[in-house]
C-alpha positions as protocol buffer text, in pm:
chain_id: "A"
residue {
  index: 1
  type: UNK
  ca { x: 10100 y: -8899 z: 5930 }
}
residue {
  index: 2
  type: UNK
  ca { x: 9739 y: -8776 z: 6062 }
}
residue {
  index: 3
  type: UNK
  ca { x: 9748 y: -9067 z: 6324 }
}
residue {
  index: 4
  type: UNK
  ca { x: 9527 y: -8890 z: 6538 }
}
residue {
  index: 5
  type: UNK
  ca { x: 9752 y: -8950 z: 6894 }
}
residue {
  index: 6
  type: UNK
  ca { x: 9939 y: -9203 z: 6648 }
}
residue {
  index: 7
  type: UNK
  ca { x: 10049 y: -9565 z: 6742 }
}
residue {
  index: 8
  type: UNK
  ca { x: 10411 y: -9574 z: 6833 }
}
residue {
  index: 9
  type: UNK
  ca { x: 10433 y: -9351 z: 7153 }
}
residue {
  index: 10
  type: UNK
  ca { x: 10640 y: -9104 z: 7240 }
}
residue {
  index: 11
  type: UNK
  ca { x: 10868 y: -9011 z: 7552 }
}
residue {
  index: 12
  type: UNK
  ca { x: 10577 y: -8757 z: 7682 }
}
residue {
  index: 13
  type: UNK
  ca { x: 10270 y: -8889 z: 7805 }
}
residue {
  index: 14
  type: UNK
  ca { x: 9995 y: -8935 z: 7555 }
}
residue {
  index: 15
  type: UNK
  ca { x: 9699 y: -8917 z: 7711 }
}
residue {
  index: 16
  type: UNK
  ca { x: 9508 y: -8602 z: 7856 }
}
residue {
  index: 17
  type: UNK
  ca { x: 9259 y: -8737 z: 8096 }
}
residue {
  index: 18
  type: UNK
  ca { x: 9337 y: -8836 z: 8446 }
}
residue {
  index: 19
  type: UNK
  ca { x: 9369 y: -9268 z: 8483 }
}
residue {
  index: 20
  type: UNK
  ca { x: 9455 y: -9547 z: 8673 }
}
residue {
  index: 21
  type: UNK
  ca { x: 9754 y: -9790 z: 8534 }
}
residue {
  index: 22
  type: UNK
  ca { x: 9647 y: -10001 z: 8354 }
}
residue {
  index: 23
  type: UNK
  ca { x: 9621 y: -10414 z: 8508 }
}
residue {
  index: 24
  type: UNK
  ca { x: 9735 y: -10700 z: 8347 }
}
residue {
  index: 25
  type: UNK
  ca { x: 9368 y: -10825 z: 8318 }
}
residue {
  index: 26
  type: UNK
  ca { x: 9104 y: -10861 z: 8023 }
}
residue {
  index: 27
  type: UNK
  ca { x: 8948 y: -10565 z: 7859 }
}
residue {
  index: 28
  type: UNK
  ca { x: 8664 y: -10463 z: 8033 }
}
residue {
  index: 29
  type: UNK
  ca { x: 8318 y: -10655 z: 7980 }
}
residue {
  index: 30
  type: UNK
  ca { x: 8082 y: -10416 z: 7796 }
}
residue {
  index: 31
  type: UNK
  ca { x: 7877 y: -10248 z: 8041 }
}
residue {
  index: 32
  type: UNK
  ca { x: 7485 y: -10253 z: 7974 }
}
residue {
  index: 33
  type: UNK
  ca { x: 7371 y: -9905 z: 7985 }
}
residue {
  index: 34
  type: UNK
  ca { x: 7051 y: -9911 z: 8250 }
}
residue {
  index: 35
  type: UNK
  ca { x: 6875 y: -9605 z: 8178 }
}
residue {
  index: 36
  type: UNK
  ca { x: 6528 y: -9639 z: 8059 }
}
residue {
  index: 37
  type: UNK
  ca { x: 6545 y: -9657 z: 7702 }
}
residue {
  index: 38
  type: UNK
  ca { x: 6259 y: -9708 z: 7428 }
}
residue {
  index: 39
  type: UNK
  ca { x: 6322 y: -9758 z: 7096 }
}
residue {
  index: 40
  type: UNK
  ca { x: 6206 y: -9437 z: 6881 }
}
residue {
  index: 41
  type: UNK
  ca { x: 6119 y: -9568 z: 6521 }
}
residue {
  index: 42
  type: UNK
  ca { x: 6073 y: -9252 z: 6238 }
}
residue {
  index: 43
  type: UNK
  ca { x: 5695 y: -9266 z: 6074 }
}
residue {
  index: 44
  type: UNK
  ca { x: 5600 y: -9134 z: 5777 }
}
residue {
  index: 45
  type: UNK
  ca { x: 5252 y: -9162 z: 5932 }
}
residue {
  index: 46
  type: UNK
  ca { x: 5028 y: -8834 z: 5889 }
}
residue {
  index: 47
  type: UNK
  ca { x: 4806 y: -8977 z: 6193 }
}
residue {
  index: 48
  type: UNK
  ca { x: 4905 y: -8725 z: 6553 }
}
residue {
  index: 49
  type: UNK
  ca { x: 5161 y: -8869 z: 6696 }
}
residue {
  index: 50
  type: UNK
  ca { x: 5124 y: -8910 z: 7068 }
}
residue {
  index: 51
  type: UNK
  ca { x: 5243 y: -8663 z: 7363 }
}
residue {
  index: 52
  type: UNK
  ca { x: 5646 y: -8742 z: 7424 }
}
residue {
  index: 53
  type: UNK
  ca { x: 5666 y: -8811 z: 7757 }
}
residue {
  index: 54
  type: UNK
  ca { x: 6097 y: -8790 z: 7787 }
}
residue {
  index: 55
  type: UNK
  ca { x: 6378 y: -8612 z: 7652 }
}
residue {
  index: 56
  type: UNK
  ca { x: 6482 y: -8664 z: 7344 }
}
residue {
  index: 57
  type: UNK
  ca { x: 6802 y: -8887 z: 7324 }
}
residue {
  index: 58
  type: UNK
  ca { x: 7139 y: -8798 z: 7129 }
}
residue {
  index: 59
  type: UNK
  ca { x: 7355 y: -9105 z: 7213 }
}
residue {
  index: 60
  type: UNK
  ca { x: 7715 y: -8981 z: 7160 }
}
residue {
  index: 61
  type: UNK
  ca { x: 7866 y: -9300 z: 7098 }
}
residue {
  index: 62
  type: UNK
  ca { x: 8275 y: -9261 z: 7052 }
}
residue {
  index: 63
  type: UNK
  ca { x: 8632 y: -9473 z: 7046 }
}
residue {
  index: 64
  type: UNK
  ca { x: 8887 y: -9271 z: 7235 }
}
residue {
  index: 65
  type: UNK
  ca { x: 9263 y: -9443 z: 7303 }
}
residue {
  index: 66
  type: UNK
  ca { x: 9408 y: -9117 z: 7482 }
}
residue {
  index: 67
  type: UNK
  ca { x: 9191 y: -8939 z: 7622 }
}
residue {
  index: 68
  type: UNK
  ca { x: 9107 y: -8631 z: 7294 }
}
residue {
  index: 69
  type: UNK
  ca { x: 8797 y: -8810 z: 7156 }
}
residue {
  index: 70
  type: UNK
  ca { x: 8644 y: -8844 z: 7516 }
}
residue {
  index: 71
  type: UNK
  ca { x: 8701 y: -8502 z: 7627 }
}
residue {
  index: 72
  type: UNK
  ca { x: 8505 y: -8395 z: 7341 }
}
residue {
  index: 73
  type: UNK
  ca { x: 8245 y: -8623 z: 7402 }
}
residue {
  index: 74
  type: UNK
  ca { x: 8200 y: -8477 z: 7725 }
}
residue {
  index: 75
  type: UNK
  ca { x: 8169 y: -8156 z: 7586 }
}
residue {
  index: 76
  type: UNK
  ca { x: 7948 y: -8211 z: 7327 }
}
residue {
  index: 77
  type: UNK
  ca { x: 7722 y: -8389 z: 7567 }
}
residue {
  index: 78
  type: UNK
  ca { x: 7734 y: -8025 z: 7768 }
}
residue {
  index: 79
  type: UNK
  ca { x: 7607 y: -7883 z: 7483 }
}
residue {
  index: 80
  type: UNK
  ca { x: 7317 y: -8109 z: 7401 }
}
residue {
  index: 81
  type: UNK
  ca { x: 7179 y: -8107 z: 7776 }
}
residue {
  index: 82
  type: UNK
  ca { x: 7177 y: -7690 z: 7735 }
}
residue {
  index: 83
  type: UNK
  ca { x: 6872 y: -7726 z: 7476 }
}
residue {
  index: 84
  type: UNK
  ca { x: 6545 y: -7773 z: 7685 }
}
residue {
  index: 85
  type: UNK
  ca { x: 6374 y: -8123 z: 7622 }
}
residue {
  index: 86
  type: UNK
  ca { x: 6686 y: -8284 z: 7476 }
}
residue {
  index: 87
  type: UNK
  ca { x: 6981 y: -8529 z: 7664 }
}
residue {
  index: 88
  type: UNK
  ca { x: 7301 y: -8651 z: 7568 }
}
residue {
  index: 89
  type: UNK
  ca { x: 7392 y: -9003 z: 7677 }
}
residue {
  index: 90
  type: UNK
  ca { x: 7760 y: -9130 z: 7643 }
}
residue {
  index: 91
  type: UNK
  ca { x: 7852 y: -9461 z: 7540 }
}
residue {
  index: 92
  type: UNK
  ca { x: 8205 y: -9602 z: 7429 }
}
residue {
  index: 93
  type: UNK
  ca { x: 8277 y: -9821 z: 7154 }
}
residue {
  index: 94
  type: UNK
  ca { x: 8421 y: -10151 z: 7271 }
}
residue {
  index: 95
  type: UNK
  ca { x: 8782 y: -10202 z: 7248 }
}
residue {
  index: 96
  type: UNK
  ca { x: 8967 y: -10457 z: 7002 }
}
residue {
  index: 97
  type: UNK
  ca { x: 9335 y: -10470 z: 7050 }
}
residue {
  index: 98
  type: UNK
  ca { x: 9480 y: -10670 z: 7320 }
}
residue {
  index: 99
  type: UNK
  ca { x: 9538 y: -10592 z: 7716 }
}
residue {
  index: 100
  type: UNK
  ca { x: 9916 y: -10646 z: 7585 }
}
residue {
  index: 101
  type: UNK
  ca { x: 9895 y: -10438 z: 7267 }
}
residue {
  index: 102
  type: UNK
  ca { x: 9735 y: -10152 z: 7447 }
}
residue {
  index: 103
  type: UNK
  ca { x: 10004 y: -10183 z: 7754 }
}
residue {
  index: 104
  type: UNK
  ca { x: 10260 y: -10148 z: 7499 }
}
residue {
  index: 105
  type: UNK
  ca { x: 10116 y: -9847 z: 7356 }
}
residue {
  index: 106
  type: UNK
  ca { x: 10074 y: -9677 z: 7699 }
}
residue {
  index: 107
  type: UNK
  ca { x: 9707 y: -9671 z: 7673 }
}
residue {
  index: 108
  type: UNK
  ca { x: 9535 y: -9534 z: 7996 }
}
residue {
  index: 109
  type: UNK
  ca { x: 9242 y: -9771 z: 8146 }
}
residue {
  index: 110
  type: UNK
  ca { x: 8925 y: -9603 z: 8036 }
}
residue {
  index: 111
  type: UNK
  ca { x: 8728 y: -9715 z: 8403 }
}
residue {
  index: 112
  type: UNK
  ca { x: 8368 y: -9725 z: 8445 }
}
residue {
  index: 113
  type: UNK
  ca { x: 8222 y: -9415 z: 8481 }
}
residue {
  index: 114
  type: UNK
  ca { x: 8091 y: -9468 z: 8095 }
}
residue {
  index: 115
  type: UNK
  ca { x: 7933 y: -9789 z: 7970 }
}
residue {
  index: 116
  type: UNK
  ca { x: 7994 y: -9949 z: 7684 }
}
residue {
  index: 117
  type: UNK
  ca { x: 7768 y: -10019 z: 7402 }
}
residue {
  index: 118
  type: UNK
  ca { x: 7736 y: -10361 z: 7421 }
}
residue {
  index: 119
  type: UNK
  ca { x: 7448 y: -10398 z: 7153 }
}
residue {
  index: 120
  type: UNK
  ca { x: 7379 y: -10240 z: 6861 }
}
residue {
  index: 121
  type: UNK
  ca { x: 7029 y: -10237 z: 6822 }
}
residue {
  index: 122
  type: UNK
  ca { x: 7017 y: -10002 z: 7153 }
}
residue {
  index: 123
  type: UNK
  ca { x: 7082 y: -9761 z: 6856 }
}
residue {
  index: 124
  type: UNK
  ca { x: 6712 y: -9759 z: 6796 }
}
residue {
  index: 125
  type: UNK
  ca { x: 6654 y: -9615 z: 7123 }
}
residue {
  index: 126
  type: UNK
  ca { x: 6808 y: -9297 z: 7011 }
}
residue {
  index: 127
  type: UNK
  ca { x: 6663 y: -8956 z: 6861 }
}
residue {
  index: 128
  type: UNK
  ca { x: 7017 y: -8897 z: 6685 }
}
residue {
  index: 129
  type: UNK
  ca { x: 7386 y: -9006 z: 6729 }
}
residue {
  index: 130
  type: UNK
  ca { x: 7715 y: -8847 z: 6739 }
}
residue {
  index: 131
  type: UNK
  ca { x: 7967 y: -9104 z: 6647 }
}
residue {
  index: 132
  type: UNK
  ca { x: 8328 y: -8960 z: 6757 }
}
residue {
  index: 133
  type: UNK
  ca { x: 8692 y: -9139 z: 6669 }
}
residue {
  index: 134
  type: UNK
  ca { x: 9054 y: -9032 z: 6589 }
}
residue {
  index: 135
  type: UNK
  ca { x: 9162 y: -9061 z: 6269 }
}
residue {
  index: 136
  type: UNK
  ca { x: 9378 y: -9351 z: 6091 }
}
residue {
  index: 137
  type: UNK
  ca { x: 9561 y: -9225 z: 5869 }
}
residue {
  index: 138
  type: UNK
  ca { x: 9263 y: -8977 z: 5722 }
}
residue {
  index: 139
  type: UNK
  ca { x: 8995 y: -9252 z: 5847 }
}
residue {
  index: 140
  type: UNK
  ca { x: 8806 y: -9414 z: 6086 }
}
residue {
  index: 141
  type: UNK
  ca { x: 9002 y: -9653 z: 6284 }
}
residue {
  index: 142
  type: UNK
  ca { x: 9002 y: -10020 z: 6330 }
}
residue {
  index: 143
  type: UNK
  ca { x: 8766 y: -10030 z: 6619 }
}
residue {
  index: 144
  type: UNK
  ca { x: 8513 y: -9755 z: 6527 }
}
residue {
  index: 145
  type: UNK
  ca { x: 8479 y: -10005 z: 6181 }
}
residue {
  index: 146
  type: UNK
  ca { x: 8429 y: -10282 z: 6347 }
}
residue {
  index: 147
  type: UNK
  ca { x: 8163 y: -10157 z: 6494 }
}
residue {
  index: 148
  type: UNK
  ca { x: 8006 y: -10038 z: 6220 }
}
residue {
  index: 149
  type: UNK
  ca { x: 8059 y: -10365 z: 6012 }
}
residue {
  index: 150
  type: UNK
  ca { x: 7828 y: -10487 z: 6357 }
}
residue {
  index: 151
  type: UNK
  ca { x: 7563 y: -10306 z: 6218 }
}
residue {
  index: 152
  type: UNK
  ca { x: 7539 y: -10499 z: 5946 }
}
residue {
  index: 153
  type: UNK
  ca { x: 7209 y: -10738 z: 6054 }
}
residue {
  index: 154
  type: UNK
  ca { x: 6911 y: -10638 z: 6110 }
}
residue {
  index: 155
  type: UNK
  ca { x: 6935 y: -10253 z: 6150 }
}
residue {
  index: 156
  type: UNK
  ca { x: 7064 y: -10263 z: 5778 }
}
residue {
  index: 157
  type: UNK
  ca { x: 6808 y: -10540 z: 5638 }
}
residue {
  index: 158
  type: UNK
  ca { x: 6506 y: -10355 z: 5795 }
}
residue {
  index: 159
  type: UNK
  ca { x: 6685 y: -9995 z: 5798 }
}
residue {
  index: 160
  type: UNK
  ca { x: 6587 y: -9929 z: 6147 }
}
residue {
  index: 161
  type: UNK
  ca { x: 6777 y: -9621 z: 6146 }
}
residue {
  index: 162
  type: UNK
  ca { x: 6687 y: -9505 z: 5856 }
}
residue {
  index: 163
  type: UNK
  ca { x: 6575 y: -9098 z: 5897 }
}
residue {
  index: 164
  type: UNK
  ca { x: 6804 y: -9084 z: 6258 }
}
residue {
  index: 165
  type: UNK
  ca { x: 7018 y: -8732 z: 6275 }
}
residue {
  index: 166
  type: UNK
  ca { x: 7376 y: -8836 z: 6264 }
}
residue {
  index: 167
  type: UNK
  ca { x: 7700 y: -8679 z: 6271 }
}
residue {
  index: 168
  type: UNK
  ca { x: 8060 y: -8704 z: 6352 }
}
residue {
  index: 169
  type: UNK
  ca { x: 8345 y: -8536 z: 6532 }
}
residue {
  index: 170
  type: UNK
  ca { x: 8710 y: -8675 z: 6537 }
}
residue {
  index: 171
  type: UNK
  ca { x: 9063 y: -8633 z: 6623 }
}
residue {
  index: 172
  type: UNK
  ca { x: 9420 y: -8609 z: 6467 }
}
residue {
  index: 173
  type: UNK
  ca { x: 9771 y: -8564 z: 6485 }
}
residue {
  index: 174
  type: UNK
  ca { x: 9788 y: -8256 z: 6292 }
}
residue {
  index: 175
  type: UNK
  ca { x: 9576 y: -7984 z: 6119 }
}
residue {
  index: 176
  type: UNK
  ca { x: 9636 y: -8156 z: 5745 }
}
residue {
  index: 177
  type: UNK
  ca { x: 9593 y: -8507 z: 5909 }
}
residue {
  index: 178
  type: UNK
  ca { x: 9226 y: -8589 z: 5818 }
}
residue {
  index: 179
  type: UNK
  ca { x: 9017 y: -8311 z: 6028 }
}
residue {
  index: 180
  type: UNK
  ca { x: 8807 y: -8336 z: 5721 }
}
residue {
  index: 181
  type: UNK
  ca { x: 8836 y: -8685 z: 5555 }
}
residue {
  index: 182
  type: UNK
  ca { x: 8806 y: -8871 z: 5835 }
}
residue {
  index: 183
  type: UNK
  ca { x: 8449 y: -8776 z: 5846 }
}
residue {
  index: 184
  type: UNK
  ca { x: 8400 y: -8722 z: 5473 }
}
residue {
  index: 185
  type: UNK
  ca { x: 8514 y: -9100 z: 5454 }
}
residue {
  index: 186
  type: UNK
  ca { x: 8291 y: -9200 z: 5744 }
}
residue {
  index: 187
  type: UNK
  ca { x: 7969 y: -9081 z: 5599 }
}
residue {
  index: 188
  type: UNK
  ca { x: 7926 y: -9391 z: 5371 }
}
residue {
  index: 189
  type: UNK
  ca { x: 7840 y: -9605 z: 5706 }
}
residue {
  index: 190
  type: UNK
  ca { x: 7547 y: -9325 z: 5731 }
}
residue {
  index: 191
  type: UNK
  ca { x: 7401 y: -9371 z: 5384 }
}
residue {
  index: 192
  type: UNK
  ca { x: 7345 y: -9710 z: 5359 }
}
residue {
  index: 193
  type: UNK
  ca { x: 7113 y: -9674 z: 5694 }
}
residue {
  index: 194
  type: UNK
  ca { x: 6947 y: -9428 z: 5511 }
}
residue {
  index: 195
  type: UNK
  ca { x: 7081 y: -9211 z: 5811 }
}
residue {
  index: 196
  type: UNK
  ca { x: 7025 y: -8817 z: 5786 }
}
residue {
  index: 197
  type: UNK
  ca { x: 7431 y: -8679 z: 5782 }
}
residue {
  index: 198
  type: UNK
  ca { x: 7408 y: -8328 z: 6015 }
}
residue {
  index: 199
  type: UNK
  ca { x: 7743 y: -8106 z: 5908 }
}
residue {
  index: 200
  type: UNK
  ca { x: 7794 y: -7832 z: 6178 }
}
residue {
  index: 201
  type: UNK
  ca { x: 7877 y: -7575 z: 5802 }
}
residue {
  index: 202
  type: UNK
  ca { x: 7995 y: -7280 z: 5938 }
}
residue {
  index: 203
  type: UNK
  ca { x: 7722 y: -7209 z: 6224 }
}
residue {
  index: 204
  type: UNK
  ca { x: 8003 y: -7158 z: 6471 }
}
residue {
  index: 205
  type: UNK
  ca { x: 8073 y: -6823 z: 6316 }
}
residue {
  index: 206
  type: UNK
  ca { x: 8372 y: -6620 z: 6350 }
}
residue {
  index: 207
  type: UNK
  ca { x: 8563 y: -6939 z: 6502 }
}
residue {
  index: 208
  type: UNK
  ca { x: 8509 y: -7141 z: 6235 }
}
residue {
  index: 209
  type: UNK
  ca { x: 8742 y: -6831 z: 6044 }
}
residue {
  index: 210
  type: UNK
  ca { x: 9038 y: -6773 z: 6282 }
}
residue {
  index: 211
  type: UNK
  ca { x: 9369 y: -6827 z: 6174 }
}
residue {
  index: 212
  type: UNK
  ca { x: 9598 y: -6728 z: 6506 }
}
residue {
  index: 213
  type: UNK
  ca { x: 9557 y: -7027 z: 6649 }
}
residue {
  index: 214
  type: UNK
  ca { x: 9608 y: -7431 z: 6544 }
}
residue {
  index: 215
  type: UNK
  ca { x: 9232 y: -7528 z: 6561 }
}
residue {
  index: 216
  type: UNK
  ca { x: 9083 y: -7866 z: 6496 }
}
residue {
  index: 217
  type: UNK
  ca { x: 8696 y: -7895 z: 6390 }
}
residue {
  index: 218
  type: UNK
  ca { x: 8568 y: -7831 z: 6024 }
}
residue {
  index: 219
  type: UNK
  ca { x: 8257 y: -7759 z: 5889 }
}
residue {
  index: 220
  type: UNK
  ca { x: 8167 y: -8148 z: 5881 }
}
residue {
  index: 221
  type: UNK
  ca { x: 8192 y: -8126 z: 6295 }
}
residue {
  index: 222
  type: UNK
  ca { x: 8421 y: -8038 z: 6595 }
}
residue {
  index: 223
  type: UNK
  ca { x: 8762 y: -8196 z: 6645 }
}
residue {
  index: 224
  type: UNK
  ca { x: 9089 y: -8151 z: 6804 }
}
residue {
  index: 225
  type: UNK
  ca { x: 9422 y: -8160 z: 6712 }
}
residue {
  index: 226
  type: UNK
  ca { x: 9645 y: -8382 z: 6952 }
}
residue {
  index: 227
  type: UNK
  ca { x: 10009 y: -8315 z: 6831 }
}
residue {
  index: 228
  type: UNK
  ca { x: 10188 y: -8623 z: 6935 }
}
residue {
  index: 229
  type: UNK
  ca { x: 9941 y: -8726 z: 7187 }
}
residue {
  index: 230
  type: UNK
  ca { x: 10027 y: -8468 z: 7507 }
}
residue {
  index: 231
  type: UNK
  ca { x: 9832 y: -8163 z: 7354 }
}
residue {
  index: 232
  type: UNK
  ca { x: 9483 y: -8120 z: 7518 }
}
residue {
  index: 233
  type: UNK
  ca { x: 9183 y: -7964 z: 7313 }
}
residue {
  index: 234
  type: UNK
  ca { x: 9199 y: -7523 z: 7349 }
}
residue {
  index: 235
  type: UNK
  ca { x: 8938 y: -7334 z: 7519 }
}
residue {
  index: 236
  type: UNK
  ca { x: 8811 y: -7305 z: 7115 }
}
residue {
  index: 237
  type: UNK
  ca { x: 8842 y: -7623 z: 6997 }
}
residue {
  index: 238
  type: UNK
  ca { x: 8643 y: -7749 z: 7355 }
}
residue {
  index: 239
  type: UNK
  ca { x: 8382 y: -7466 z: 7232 }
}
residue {
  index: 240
  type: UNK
  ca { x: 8334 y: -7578 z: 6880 }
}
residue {
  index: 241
  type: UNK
  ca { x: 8252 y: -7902 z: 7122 }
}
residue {
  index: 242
  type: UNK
  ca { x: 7959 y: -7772 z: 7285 }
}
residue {
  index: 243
  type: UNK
  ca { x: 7805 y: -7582 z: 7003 }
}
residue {
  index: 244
  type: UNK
  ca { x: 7812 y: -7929 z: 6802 }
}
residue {
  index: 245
  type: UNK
  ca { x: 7613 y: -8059 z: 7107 }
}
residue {
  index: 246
  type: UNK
  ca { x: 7386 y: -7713 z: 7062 }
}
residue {
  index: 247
  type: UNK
  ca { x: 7365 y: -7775 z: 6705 }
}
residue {
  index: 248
  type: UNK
  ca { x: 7323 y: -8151 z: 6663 }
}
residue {
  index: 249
  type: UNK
  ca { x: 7054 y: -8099 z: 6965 }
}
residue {
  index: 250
  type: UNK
  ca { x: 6868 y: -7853 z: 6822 }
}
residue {
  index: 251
  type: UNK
  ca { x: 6846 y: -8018 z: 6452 }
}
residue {
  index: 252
  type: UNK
  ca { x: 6696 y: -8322 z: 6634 }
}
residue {
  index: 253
  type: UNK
  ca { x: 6458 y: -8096 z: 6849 }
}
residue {
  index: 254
  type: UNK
  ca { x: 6304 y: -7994 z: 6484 }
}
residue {
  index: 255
  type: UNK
  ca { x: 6323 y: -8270 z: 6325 }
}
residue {
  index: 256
  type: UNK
  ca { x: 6168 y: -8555 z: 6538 }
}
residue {
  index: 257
  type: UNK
  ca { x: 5895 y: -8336 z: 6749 }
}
């Protein structure tokens, strides 16, 4: 099926990353991120622009229910903070299932350590954005859309990302499960904020060619292949991760200074 960790678990543990159990409380209240952020609006004005005076700011903003997505986050975000004058900032999307649902599926509790993005005009603040998600079968799922149907208002009316970098990476069940479609199908959300879509192509070089080893990541970004949920990203797939972050990071470098 391509579920990307799927939906029905299985007698292993699905998730890779180290959590608490989960409590038989509400989701979490998104957390406001409370960093300094500016908004950073494209011109097409030919007037000098003037001196930056922070990094520039790749939001890596993601939906992980296991653990995959989040790992590459991480490691993206490793990446990015390698290129001088450029930072990655996490953010999670927020959740939409219910405490029950997600106890039923064995879903690990996701703790603090990351804020959620509670607002979705703090997109504005950033110099280019990484959205990351498992796949659905071969798409984005439920959660990830909802939050782009949020953006909807007045970042679409007055296209206040339009000219923003933006890219994806995702996550599936197996190699022919969507390592490819469920960005290809995520790119119209891009578009119609006149977004600028950033592919990784084949920059990775001779990884992006090997064939003794089940890889996730295509040329539209990295990924990882989860198996039924227990498999953990490979020392290649984690460093397809972090030259995304390179990549994506450098693209933005060029095109906003």
């Amino acid at each position: 099926m391509g579920k990307g960790g799927g939906c029905v678990p299985s007698k292993k543990a699905r998730h890779v990353l180290p959590s608490s159990p989960r409590t038989h409380t509400s989701p979490p209240a998104p957390i406001p991120y409370s960093g300094d952020l500016k908004a950073t609006h494209v011109t097409t004005s030919s007037q000098p622009q003037p001196p930056r005076t922070r990094p520039l700011r790749i939001f890596v903003v993601f939906y992980s229910m296991y653990g995959h997505v989040e790992i590459l986050a991480r490691t993206i975000k490793k990446g990015i903070d390698t290129v001088e004058g450029v930072e990655g900032v996490l953010f999670r999307v927020p959740e939409t299932l219910s405490e029950e649902a997600l106890e039923q599926m064995m879903v690990p509790d996701k703790g603090n350590e990351i804020p959620y993005i509670d607002r979705v005009d703090m997109l504005e603040q950033a110099d280019g954005i990484l959205f990351g998600f498992p796949t659905r079968f071969g798409a984005m799922p439920a959660q990830m859309k909802a939050f782009f149907d949020s953006m909807g208002g007045r970042l679409w009316l007055e296209q206040r990302l339009a000219k923003k970098p933006a890219g994806f990476f995702v996550s599936t069940g197996t190699q022919g499960g969507g390592q490819e479609t469920t960005a290809w199908t995520a790119i119209t959300q891009l578009v119609h904020h006149g977004m600028i879509y950033v592919p990784i192509g084949y920059t990775f070089g001779d990884g992006m060619h090997q064939l003794d080893e089940i890889r996730g990541g295509s040329p539209y970004g990295a990924g990882v292949v989860s198996g039924d949920g227990s498999r953990p990203p490979t020392k290649m797939e984690l460093a397809l991760s972090e030259h995304h972050g390179k990549y994506m990071a450098s693209i933005v470098k060029r095109l906003v200074q």
